[in-house]
C-alpha positions in Angstrom: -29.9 -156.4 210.8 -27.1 -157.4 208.3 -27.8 -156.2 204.7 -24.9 -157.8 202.6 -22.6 -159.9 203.1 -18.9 -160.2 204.6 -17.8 -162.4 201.6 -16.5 -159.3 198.8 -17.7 -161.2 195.7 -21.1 -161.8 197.3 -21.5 -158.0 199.0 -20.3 -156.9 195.5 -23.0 -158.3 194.0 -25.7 -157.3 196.5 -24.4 -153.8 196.3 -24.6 -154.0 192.2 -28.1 -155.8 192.3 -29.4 -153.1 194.8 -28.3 -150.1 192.1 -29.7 -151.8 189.5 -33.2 -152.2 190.8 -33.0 -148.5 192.6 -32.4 -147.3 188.8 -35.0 -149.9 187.3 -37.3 -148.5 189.2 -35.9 -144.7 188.1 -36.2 -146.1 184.6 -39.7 -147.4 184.3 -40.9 -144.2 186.6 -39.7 -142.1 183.8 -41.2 -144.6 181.2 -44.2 -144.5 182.7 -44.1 -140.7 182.6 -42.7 -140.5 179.3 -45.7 -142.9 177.9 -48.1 -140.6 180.0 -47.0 -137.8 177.9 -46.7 -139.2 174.8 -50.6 -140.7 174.8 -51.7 -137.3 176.4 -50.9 -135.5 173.3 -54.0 -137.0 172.0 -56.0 -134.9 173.8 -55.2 -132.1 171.1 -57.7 -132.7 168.6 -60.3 -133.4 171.5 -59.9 -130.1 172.9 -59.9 -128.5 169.2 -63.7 -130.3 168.7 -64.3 -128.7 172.4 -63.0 -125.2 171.0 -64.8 -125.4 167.4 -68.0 -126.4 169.5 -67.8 -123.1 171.8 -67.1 -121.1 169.0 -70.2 -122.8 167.0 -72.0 -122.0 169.8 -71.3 -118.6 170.6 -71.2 -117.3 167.0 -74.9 -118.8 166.0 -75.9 -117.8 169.6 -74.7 -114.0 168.8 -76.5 -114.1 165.3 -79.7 -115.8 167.0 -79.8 -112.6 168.5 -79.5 -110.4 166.0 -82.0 -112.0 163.9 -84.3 -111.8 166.7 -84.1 -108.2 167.0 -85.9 -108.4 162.6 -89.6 -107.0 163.0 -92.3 -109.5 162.2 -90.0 -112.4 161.3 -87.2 -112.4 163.9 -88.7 -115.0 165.8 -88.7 -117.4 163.1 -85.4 -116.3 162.0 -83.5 -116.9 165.2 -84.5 -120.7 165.3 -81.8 -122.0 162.3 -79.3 -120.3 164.2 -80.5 -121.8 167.9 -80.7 -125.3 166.6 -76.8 -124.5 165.2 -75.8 -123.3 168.8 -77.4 -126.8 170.2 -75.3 -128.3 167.8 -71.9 -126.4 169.1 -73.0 -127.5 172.6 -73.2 -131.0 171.5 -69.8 -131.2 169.9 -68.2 -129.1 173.2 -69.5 -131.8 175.4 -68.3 -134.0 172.3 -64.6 -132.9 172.5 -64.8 -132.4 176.4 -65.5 -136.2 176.8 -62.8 -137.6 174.6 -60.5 -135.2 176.2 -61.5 -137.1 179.2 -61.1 -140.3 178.0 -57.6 -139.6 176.6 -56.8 -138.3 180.2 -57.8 -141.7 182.1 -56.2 -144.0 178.9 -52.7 -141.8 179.1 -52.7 -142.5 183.2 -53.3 -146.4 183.1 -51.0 -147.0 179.9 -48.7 -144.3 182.0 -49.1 -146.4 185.3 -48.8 -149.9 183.8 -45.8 -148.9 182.1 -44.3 -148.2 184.8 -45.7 -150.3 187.8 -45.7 -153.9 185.7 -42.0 -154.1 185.1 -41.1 -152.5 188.8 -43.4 -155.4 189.9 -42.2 -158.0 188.3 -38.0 -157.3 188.8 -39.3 -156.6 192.6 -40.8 -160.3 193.0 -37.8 -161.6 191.6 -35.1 -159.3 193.8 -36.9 -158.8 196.7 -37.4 -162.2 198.3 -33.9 -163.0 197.2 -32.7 -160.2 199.7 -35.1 -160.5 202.5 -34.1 -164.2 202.4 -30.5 -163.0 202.6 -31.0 -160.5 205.2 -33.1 -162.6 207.3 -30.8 -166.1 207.7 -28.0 -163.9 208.0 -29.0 -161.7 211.1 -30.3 -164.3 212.8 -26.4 -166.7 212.0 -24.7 -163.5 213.1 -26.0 -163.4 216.4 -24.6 -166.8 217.7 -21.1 -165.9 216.2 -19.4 -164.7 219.0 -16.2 -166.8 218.9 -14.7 -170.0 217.5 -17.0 -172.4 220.5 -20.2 -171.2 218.6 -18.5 -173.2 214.7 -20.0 -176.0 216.3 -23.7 -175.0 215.9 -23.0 -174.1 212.1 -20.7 -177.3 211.8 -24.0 -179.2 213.1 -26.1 -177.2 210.7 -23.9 -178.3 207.7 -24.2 -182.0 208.7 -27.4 -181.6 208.3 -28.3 -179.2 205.3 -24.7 -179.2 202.8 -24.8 -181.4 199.9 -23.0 -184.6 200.4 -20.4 -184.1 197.8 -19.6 -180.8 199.9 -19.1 -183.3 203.0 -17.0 -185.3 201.5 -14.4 -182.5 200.5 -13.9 -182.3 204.1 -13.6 -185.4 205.3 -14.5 -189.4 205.0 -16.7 -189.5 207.6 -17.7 -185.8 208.7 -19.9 -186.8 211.1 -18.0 -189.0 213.0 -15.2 -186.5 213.3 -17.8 -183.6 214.6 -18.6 -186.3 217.3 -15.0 -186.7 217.4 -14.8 -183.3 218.2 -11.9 -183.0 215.4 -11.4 -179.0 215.4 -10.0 -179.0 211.7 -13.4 -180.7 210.5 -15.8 -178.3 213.0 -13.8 -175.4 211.3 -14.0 -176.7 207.7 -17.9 -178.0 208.0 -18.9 -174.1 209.8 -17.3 -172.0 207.5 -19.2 -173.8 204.9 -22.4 -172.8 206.3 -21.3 -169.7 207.5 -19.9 -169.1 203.2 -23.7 -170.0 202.3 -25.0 -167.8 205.1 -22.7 -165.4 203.6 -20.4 -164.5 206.9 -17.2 -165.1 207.8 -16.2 -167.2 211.0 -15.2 -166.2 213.9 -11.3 -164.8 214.7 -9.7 -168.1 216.6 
C-alpha cells in the first residue's frame, strides 16, 4: 500500500493535509468537550431546586412529627406540615428532572459540536486520500522497469487532456505505435506525475 506520493511537493502536501485533519479532529474533540462543560454548568440551579426540595421535605417532615406528638390536636396539626413535605418532594423530583435534562442537552450539543465538523472535513479528505492510495498501489505494482512506461504511455493516450498530448508531440499516438522511446517516456511520466510516482530508473 503506498500512502503518499514520490513527487516532494505532492507528499508535502499529503503529509500537511494528514496533520491538519489529525489536529481537526483534536480540535473539535476538545470543542465538543469544552461545549459539554460549558452547557453542564446549567445543571446548578437544578440541583439547588433538588437540594431546597430535600430540605423542604425533611424540615416539615421533622416538624410533622413533632406536632404529632401535641395531645388532642396533633393529628390535625401534623397535616399543614405533611402537605409542605409533599410539596418538597415534588420540587426534588422537580430539580432532579431538569438536572437530567441539562445532562442529555450538554451530551448532544457536546457531541454535535464535535462530530458535525469531523464529519464534514472527513467527507471532503477522506475520499481524496483513499482515491490516492488506491490508483497509486495498484500503478506501483506494474512499475518494475522502463518496458512497463509503455502501459502508462497507453493509459495517457487515452485519459490526458489533449493539450497535455500535444506538449509532447504532434501526433503522440502515432509515435507510441512508432514505438518512439522519447514520446513512451514523456506520455508515462505524465501519468505516472498524475498517479503521483516517479518512473522507473532506465
Amino acid at each position: 500500500m503506498k500512502l503518499y506520493a514520490d513527487l516532494p511537493s505532492r507528499r508535502i502536501t499529503q503529509v500537511l493535509s494528514d496533520v491538519f485533519t489529525a489536529g481537526w479532529v483534536l480540535a473539535c474533540t476538545y470543542a465538543g468537550r469544552l461545549v459539554h462543560d460549558t452547557t453542564a454548568t446549567l445543571r446548578q440551579p437544578a440541583d439547588g431546586l433538588s437540594t431546597a426540595g430535600t430540605q423542604l421535605r425533611d424540615g416539615m417532615a421533622a416538624a410533622g412529627d413533632q406536632m404529632a406528638k401535641v395531645p388532642l390536636v396533633g393529628d390535625s396539626l401534623q397535616g399543614p406540615f405533611r402537605d409542605a413535605a409533599r410539596t418538597g418532594v415534588a420540587l426534588t423530583q422537580a430539580g432532579t428532572d431538569l438536572g437530567s435534562a441539562v445532562d442529555r442537552l450538554a451530551v448532544v450539543f457536546g457531541v454535535a459540536t464535535a462530530i458535525i465538523p469531523i464529519v464534514v472535513w472527513l467527507l471532503v479528505w477522506f475520499p481524496v486520500r483513499a482515491r490516492f492510495v488506491r490508483r497509486a498501489s495498484a500503478a506501483q505494482q506494474f512499475i518494475d522497469g522502463p518496458a512497463d512506461l509503455d502501459l502508462f504511455a497507453l493509459r495517457a493516450l487515452a485519459g490526458q487532456p489533449m493539450h497535455r498530448l500535444a506538449r509532447i508531440h504532434d501526433d503522440p499516438a502515432g509515435a507510441w505505435r512508432a514505438r518512439d522511446p522519447r514520446v513512451i517516456h514523456e506520455l508515462a511520466v505524465l501519468e505516472l506525475r498524475d498517479a503521483g510516482l516517479r518512473p522507473p530508473p532506465a
